[in-house]
Gaussian input, Z-matrix of N, CA and C with variables (Angstrom, degrees):
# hf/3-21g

backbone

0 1
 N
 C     1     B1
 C     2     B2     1     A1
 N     3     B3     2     A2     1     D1
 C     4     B4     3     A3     2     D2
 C     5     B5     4     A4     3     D3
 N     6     B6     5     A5     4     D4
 C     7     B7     6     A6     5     D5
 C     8     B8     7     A7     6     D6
 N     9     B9     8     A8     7     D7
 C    10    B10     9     A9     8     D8
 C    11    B11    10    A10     9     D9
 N    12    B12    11    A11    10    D10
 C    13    B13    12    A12    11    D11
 C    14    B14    13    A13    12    D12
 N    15    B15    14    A14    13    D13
 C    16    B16    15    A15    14    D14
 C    17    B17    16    A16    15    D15
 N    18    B18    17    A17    16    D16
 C    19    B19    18    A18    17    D17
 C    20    B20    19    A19    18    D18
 N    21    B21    20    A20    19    D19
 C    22    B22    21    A21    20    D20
 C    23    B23    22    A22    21    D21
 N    24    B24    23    A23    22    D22
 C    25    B25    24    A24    23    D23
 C    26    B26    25    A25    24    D24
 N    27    B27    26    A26    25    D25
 C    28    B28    27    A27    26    D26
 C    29    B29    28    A28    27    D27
 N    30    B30    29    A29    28    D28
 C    31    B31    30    A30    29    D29
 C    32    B32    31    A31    30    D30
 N    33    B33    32    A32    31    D31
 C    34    B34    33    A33    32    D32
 C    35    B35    34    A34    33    D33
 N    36    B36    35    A35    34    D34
 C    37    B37    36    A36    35    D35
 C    38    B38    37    A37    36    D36
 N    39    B39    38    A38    37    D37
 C    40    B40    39    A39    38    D38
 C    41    B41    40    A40    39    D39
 N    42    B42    41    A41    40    D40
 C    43    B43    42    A42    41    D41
 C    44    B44    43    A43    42    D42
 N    45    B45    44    A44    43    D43
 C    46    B46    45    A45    44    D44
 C    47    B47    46    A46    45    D45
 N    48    B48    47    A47    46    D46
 C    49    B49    48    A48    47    D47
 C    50    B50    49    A49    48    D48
 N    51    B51    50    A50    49    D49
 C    52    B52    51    A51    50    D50
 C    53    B53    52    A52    51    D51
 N    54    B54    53    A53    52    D52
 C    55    B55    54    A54    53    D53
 C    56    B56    55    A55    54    D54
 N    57    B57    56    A56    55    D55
 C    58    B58    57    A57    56    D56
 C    59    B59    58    A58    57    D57
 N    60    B60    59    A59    58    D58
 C    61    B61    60    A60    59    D59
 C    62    B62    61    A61    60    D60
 N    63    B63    62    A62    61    D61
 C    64    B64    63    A63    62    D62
 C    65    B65    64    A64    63    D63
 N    66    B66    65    A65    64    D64
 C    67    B67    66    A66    65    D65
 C    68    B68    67    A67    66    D66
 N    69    B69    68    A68    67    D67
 C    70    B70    69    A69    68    D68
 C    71    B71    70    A70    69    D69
 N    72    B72    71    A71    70    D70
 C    73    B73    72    A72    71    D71
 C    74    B74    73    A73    72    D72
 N    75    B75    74    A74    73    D73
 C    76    B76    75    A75    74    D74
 C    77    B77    76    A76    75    D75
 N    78    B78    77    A77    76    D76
 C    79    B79    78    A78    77    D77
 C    80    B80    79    A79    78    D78
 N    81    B81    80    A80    79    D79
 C    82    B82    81    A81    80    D80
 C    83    B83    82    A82    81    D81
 N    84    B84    83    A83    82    D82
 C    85    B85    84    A84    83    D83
 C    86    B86    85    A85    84    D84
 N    87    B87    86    A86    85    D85
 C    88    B88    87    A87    86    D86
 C    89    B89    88    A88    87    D87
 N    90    B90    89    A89    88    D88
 C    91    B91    90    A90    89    D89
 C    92    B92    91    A91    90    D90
 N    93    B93    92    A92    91    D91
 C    94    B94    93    A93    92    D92
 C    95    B95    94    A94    93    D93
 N    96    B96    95    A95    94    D94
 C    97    B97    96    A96    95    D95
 C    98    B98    97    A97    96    D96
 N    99    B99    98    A98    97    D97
 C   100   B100    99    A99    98    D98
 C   101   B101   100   A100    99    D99
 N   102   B102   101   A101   100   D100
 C   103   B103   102   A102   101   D101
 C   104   B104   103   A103   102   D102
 N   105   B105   104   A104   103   D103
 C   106   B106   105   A105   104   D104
 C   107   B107   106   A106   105   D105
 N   108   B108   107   A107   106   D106
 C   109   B109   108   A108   107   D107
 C   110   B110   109   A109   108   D108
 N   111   B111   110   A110   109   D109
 C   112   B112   111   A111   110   D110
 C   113   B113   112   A112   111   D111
 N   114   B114   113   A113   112   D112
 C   115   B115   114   A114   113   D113
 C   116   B116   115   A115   114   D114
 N   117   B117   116   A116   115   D115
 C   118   B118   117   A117   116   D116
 C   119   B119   118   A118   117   D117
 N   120   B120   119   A119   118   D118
 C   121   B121   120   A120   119   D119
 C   122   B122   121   A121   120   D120
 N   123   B123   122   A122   121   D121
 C   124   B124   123   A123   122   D122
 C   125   B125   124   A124   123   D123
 N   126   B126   125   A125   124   D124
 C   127   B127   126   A126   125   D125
 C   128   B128   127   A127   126   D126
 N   129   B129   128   A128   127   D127
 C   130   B130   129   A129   128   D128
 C   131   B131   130   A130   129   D129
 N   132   B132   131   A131   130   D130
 C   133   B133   132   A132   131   D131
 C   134   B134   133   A133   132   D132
 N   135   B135   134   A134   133   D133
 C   136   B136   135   A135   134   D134
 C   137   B137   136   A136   135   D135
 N   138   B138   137   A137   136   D136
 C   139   B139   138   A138   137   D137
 C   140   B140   139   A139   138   D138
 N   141   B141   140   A140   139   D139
 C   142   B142   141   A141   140   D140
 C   143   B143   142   A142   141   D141
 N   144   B144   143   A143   142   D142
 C   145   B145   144   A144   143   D143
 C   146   B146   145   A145   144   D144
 N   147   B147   146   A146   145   D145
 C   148   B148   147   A147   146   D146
 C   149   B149   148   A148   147   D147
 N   150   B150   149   A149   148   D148
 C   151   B151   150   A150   149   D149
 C   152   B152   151   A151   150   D150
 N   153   B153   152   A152   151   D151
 C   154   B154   153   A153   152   D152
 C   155   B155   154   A154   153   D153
 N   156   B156   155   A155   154   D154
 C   157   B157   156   A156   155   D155
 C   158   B158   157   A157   156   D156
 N   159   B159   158   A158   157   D157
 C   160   B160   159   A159   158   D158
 C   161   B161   160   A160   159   D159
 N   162   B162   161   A161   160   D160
 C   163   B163   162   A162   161   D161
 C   164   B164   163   A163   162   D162
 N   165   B165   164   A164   163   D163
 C   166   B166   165   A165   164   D164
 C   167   B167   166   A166   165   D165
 N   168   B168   167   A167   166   D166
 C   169   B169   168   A168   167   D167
 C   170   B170   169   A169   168   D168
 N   171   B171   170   A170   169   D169
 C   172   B172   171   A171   170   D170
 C   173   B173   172   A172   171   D171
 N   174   B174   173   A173   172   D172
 C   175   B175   174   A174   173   D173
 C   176   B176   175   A175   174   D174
 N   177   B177   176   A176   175   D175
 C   178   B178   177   A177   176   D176
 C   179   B179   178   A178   177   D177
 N   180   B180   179   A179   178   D178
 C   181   B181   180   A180   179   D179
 C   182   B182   181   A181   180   D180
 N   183   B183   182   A182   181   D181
 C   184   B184   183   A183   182   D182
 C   185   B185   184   A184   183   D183
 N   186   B186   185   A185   184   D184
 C   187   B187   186   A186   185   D185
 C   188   B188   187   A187   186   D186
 N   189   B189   188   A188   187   D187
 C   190   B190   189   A189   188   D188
 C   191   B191   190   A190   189   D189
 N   192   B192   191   A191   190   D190
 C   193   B193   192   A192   191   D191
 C   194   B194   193   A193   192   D192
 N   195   B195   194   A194   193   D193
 C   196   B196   195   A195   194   D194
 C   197   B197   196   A196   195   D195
 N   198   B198   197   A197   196   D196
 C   199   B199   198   A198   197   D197
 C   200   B200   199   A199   198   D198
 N   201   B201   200   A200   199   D199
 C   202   B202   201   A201   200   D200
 C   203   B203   202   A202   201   D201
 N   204   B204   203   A203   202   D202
 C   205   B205   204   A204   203   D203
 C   206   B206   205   A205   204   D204
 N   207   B207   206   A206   205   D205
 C   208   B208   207   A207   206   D206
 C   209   B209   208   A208   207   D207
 N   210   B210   209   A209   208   D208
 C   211   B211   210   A210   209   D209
 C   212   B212   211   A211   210   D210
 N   213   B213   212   A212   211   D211
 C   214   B214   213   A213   212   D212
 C   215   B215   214   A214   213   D213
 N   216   B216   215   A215   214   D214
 C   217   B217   216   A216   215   D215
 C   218   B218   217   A217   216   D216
 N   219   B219   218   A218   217   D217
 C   220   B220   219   A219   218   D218
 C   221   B221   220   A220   219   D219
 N   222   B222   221   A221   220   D220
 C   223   B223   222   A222   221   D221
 C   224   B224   223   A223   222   D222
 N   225   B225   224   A224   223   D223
 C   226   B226   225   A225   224   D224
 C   227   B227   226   A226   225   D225
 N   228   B228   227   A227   226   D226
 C   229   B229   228   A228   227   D227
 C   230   B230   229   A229   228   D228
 N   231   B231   230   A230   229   D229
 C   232   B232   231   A231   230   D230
 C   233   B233   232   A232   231   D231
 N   234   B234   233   A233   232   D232
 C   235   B235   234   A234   233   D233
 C   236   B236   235   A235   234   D234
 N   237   B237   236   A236   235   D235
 C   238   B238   237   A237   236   D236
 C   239   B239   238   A238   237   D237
 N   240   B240   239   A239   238   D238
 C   241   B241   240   A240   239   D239
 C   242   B242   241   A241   240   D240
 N   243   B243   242   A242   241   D241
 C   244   B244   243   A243   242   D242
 C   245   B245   244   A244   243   D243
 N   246   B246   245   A245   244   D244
 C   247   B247   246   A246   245   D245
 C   248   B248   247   A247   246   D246
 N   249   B249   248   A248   247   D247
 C   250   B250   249   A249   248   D248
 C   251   B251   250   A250   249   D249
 N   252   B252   251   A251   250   D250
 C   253   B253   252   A252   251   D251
 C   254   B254   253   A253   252   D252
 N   255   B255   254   A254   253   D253
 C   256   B256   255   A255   254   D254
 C   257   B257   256   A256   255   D255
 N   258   B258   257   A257   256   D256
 C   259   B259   258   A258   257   D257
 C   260   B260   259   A259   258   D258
 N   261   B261   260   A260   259   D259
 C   262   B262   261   A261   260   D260
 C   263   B263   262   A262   261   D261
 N   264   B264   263   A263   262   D262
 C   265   B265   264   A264   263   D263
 C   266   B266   265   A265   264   D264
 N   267   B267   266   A266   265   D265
 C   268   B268   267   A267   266   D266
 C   269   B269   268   A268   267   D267
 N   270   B270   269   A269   268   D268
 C   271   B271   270   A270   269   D269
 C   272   B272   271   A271   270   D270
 N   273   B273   272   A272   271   D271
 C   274   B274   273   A273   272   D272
 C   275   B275   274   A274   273   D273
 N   276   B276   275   A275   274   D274
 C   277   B277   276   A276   275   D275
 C   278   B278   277   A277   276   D276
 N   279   B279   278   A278   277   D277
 C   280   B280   279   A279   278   D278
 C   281   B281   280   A280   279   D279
 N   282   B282   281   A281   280   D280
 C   283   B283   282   A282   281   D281
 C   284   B284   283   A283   282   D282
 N   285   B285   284   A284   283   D283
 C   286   B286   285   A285   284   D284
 C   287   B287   286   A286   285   D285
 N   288   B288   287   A287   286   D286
 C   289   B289   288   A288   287   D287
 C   290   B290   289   A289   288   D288
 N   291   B291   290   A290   289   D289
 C   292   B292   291   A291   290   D290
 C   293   B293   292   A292   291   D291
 N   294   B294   293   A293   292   D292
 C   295   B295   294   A294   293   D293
 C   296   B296   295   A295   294   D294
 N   297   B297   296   A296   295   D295
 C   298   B298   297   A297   296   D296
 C   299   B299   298   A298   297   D297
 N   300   B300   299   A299   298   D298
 C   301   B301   300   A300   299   D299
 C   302   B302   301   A301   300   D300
 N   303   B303   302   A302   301   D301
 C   304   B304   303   A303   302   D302
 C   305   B305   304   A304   303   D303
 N   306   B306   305   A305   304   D304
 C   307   B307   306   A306   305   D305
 C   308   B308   307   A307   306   D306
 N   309   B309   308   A308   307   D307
 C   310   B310   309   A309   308   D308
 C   311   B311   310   A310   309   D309
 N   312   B312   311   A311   310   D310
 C   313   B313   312   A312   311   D311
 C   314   B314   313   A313   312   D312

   B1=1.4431
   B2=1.5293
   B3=1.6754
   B4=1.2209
   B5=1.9610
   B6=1.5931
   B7=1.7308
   B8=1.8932
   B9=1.4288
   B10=1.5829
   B11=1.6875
   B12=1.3430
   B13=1.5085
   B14=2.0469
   B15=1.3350
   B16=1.6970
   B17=1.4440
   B18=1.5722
   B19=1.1523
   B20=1.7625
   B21=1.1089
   B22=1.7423
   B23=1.8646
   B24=1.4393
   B25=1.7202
   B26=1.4302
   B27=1.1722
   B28=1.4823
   B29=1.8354
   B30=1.2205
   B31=1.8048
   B32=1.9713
   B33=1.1993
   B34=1.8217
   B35=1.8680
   B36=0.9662
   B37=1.6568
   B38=1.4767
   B39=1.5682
   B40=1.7917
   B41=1.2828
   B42=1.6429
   B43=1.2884
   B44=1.5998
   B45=1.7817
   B46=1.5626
   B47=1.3301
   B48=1.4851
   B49=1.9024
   B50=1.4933
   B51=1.5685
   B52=1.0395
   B53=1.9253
   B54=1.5376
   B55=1.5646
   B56=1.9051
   B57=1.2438
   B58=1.5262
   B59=1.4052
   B60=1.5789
   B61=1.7982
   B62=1.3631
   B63=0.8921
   B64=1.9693
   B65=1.2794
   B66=1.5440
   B67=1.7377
   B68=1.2834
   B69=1.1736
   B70=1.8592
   B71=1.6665
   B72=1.4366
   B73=1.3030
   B74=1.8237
   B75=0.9681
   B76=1.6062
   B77=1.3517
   B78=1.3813
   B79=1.6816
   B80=1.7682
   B81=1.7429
   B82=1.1916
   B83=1.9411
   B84=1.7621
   B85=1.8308
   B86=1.2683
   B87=1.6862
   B88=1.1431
   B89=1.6476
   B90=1.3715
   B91=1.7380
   B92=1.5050
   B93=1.5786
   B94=1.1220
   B95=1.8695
   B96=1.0851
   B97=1.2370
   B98=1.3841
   B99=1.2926
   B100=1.2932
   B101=1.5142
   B102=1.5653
   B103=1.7426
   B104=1.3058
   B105=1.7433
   B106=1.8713
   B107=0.9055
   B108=1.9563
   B109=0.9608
   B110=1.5580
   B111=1.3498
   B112=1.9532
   B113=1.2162
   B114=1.7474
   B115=1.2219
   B116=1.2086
   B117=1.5269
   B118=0.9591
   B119=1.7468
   B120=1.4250
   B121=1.8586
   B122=1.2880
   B123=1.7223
   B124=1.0212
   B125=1.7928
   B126=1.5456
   B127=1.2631
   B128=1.4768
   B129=1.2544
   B130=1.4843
   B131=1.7869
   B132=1.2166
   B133=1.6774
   B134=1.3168
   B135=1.6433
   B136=1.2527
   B137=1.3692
   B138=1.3650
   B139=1.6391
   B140=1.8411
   B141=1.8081
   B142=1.0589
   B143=1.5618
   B144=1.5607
   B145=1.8484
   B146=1.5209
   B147=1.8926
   B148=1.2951
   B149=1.6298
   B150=1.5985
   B151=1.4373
   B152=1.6139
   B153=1.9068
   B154=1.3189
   B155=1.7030
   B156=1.7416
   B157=1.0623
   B158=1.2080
   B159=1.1402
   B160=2.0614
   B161=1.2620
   B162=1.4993
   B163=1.9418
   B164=1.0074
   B165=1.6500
   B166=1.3124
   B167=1.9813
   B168=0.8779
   B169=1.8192
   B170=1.3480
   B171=1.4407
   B172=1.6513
   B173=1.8178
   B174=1.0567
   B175=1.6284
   B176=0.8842
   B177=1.4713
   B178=1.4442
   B179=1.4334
   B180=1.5292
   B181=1.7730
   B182=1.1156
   B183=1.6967
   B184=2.4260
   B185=1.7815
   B186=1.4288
   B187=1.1588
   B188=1.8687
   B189=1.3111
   B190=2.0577
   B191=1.5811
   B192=1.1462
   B193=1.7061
   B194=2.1984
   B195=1.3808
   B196=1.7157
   B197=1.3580
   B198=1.3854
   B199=1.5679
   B200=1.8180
   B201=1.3714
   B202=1.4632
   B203=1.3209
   B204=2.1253
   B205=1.3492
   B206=1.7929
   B207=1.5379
   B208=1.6414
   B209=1.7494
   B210=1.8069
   B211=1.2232
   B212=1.2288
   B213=1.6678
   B214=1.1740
   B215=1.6421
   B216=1.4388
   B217=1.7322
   B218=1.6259
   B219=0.8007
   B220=1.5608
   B221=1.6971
   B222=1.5760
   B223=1.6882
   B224=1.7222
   B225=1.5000
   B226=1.4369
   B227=1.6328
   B228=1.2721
   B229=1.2802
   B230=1.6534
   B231=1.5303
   B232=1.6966
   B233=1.2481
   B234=1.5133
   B235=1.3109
   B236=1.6573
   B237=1.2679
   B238=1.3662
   B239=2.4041
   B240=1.4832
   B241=1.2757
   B242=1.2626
   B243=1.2950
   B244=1.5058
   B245=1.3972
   B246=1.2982
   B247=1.7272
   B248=1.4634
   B249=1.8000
   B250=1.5441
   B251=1.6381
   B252=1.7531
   B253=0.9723
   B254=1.7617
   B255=1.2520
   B256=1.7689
   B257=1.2851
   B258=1.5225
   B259=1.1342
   B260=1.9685
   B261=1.1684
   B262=1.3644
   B263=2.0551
   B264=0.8395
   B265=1.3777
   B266=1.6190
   B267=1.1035
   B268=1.6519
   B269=1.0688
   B270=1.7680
   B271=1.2037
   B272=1.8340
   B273=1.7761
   B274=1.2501
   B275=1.6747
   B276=0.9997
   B277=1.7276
   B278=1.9589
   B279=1.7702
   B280=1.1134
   B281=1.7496
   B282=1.1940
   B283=1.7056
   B284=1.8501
   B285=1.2776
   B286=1.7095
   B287=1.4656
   B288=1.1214
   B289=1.5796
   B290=1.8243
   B291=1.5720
   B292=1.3641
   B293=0.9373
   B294=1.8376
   B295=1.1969
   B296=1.7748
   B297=1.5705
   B298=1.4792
   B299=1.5666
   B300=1.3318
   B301=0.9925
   B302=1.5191
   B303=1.4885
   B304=0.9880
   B305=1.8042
   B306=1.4153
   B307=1.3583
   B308=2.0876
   B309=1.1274
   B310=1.5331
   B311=1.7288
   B312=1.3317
   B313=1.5787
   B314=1.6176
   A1=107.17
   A2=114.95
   A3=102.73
   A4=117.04
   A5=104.20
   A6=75.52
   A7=78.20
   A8=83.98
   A9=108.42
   A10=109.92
   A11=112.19
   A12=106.67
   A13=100.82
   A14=92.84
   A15=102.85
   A16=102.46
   A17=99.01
   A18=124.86
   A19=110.11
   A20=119.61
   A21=106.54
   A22=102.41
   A23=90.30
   A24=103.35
   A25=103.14
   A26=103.40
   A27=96.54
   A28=99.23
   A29=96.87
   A30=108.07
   A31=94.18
   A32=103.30
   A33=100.30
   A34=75.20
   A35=131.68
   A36=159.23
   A37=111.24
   A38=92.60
   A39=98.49
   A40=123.80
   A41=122.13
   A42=129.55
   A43=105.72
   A44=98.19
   A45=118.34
   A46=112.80
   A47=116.99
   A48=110.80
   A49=117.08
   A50=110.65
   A51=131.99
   A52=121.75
   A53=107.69
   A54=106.73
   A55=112.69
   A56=97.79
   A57=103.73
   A58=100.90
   A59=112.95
   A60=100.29
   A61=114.34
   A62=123.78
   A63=145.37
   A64=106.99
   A65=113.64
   A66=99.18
   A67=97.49
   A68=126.00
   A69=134.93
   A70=100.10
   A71=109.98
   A72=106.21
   A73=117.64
   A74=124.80
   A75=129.33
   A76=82.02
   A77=116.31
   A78=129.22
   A79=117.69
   A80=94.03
   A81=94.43
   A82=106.07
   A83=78.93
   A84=88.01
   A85=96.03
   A86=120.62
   A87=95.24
   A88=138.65
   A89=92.04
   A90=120.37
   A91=128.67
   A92=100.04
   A93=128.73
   A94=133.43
   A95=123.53
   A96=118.58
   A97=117.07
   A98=109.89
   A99=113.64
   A100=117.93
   A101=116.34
   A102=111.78
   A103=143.17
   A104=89.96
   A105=121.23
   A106=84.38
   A107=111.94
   A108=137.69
   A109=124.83
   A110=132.70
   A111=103.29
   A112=102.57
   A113=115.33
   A114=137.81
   A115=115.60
   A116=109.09
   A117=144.59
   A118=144.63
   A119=110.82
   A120=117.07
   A121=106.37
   A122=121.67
   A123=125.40
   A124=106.08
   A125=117.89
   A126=127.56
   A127=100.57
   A128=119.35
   A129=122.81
   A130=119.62
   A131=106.32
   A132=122.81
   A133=104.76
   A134=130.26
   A135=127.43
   A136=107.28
   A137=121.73
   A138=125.11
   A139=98.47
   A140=128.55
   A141=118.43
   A142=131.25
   A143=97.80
   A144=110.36
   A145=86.52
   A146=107.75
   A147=125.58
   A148=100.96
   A149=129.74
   A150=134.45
   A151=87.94
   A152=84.81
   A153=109.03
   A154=93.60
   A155=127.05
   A156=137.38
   A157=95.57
   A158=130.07
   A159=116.87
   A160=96.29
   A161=96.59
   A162=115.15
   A163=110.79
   A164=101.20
   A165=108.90
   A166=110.62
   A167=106.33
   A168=101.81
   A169=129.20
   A170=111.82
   A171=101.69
   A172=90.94
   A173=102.95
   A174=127.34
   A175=139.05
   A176=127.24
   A177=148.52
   A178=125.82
   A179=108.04
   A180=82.45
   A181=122.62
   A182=107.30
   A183=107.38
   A184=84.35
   A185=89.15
   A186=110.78
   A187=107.94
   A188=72.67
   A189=89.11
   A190=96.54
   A191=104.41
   A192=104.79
   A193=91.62
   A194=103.15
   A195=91.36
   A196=105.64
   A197=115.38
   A198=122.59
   A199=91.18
   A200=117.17
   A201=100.30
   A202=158.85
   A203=96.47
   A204=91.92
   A205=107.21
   A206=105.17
   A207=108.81
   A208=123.12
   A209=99.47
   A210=93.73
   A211=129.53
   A212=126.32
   A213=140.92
   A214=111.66
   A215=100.49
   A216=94.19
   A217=100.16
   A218=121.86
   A219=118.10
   A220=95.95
   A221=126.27
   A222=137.30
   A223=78.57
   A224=113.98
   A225=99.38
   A226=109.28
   A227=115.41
   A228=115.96
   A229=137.53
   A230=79.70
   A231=109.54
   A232=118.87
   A233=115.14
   A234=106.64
   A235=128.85
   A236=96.20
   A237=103.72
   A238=110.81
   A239=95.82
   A240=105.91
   A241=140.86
   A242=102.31
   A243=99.70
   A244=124.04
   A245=108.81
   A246=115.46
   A247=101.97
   A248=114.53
   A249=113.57
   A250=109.33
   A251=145.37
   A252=161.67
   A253=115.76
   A254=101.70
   A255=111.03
   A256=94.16
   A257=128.50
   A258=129.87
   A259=129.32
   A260=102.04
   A261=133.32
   A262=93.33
   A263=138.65
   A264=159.13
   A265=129.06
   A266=126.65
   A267=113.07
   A268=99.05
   A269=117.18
   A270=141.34
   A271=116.54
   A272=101.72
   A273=92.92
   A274=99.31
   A275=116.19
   A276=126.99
   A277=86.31
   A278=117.37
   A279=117.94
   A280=98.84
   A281=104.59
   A282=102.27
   A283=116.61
   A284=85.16
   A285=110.19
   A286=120.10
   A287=105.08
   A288=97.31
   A289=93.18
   A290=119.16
   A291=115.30
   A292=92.72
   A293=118.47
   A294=129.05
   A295=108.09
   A296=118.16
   A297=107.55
   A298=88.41
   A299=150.32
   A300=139.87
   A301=124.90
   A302=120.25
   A303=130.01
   A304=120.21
   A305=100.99
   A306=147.93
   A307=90.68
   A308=106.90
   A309=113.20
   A310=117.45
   A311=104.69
   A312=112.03
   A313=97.08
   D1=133.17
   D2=169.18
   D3=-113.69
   D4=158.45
   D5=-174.36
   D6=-143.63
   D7=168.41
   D8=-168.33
   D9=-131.32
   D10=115.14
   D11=-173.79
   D12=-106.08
   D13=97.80
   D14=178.75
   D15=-77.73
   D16=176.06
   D17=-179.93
   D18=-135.91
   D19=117.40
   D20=-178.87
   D21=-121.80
   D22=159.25
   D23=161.19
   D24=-113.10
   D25=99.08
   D26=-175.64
   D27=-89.98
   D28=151.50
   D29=-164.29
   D30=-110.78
   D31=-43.51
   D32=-156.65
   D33=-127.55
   D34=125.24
   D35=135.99
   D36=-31.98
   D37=-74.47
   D38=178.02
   D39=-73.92
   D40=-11.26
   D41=174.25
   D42=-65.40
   D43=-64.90
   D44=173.45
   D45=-35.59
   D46=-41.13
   D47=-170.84
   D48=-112.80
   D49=18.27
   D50=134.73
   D51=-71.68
   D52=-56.12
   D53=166.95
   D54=-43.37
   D55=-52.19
   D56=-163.88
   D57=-64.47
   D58=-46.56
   D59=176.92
   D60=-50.97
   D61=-43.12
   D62=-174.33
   D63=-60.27
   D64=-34.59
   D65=-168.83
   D66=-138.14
   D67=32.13
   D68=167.10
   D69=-80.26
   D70=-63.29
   D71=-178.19
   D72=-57.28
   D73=-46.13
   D74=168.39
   D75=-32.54
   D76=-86.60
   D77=-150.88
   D78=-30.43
   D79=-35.82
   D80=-145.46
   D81=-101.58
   D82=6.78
   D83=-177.18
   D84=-80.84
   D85=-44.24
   D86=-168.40
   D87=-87.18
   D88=1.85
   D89=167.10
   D90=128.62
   D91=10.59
   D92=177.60
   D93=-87.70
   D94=141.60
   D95=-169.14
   D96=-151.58
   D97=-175.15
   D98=161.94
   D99=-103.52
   D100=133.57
   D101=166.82
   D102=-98.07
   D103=-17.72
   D104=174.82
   D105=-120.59
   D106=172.17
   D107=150.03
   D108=-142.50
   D109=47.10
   D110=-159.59
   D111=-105.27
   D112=173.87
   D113=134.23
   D114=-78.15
   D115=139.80
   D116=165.96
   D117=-73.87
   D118=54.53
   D119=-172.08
   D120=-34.24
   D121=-58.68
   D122=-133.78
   D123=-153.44
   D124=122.33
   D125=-164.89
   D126=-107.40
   D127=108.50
   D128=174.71
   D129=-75.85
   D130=-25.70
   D131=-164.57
   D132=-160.24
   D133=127.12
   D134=-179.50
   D135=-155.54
   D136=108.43
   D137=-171.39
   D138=-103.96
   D139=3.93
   D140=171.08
   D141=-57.85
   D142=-48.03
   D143=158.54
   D144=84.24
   D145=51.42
   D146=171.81
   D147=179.14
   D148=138.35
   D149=160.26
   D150=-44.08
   D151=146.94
   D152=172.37
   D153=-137.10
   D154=117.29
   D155=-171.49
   D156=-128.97
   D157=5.88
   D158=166.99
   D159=-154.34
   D160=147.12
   D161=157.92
   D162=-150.56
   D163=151.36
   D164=-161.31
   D165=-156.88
   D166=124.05
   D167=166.73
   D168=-83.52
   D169=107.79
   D170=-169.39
   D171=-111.21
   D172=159.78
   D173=162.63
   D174=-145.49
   D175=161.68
   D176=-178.84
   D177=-119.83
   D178=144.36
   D179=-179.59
   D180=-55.43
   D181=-13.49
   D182=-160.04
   D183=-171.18
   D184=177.33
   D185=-167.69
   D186=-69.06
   D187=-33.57
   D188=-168.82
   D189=-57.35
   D190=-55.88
   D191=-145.20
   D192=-80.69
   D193=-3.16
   D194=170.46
   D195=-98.64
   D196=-4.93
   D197=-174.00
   D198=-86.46
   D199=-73.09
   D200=168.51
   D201=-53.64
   D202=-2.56
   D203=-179.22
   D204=-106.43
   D205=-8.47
   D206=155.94
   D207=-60.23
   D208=-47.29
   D209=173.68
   D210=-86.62
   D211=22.81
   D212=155.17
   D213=-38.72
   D214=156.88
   D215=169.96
   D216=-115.35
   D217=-40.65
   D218=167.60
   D219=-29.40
   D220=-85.22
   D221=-155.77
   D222=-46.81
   D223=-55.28
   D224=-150.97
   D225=-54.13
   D226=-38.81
   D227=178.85
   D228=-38.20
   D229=-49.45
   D230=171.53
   D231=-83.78
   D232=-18.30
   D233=155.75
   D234=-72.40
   D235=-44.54
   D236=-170.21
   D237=-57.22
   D238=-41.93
   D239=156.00
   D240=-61.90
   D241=-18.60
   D242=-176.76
   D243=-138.02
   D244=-31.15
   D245=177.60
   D246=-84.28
   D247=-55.84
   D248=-172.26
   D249=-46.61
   D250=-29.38
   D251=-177.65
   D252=-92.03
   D253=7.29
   D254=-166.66
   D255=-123.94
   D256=-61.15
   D257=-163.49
   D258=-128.55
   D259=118.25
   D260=-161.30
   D261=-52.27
   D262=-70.91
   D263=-178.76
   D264=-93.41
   D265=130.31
   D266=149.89
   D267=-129.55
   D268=177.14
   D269=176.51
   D270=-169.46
   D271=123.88
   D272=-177.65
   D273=-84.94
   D274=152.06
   D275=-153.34
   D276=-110.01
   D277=-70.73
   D278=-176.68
   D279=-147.33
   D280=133.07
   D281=143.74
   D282=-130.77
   D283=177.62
   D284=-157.83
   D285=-146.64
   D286=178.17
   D287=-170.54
   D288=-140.82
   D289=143.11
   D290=-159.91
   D291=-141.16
   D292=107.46
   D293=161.17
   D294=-31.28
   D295=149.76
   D296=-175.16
   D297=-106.38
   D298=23.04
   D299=137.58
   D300=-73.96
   D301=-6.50
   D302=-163.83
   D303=-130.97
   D304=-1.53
   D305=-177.88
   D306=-54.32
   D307=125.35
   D308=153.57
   D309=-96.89
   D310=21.42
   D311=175.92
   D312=-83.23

């Protein structure tokens, strides 16, 4: 399993949870999801050199299948409509790789 702990500036809320309705299902065909989710009040430490107002852990079973569902054209579509117009910033914060014996899925 691989997982990715982002960082976003999200600009438009309802734009953003419009993207996520739009590209949850893609995500989730191919075995992928979300495991966190928060908002963000208050930033104690920030080396991005941009607001960070959401985090979140998404994953994949492997590297491959997050490599193909970015380079999808469907996600790209819905990205380009809806996240690029929602959110000001990203930042990958950390990723990892999760033995699936060791998996809290």
């Amino acid at each position: 399993m691989r997982e990715t702990l982002m960082g976003l500036d999200v600009s438009d809320d309802d734009g953003y949870q419009a993207y996520r309705d739009a590209m949850s299902p893609l995500l989730e065909r191919i075995g992928g999801g979300f495991r966190y989710d928060f908002t963000i009040g208050k930033t104690l430490r920030n080396s991005a050199g941009h607001e960070i107002n959401r985090v979140f852990v998404i994953y994949f079973p492997n590297r491959q299948a997050q490599d193909r569902f970015f380079d999808d054209e469907a996600y790209r579509e819905i990205r380009g409509r809806l996240f690029e117009t929602s959110v000001r910033d990203e930042t990958i914060i950390g990723e990892w790789e999760v033995d699936a014996k060791h998996s809290l899925a």
